[in-house]
C-alpha positions in Angstrom: 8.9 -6.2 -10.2 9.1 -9.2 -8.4 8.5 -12.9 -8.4 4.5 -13.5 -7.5 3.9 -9.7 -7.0 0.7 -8.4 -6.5 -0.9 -4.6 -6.6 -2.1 -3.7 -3.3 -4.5 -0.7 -2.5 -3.6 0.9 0.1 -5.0 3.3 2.6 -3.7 5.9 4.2 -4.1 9.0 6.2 -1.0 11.7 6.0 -1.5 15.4 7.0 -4.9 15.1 8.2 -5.9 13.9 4.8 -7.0 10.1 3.3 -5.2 9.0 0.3 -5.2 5.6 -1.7 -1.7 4.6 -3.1 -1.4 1.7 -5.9 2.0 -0.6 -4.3 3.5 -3.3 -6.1 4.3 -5.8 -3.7 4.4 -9.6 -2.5 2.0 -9.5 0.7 0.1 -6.9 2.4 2.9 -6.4 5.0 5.4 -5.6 2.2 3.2 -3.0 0.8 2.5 -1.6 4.5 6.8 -1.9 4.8 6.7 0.2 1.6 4.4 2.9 2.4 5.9 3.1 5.8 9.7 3.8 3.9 8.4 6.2 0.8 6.2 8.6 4.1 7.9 7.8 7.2 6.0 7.0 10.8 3.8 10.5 10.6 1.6 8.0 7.3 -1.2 6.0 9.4 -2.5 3.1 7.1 -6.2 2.5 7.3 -6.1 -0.5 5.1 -4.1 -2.6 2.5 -6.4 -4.6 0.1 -5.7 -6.9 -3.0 -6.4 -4.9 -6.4 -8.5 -7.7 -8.4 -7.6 -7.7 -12.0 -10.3 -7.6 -14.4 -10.6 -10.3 -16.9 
């Protein structure tokens, strides 16, 4: 894990079906950059949002 890393929700529709991955990541374009490397172009991302901890 990084320096001032975050968890990121994100979005994303692969095979026809919508599925939410947890991503450890510094901003919402690293966590798209990672989605995009673990599932290749065919992953469309709906939306990458900020997990809020719970304290």
């Amino acid at each position: 894990m990084r320096c001032g890393a975050k968890c990121f929700l994100v979005e994303i529709e692969l095979k026809g079906e919508t599925q939410i991955k947890s991503v450890m990541a510094r901003t919402p374009v690293d966590a798209r950059k990672t989605i995009r490397g673990e599932y290749g172009k065919e992953a469309v991302i709906i939306s990458v949002i900020e997990e809020k901890k719970k304290d």
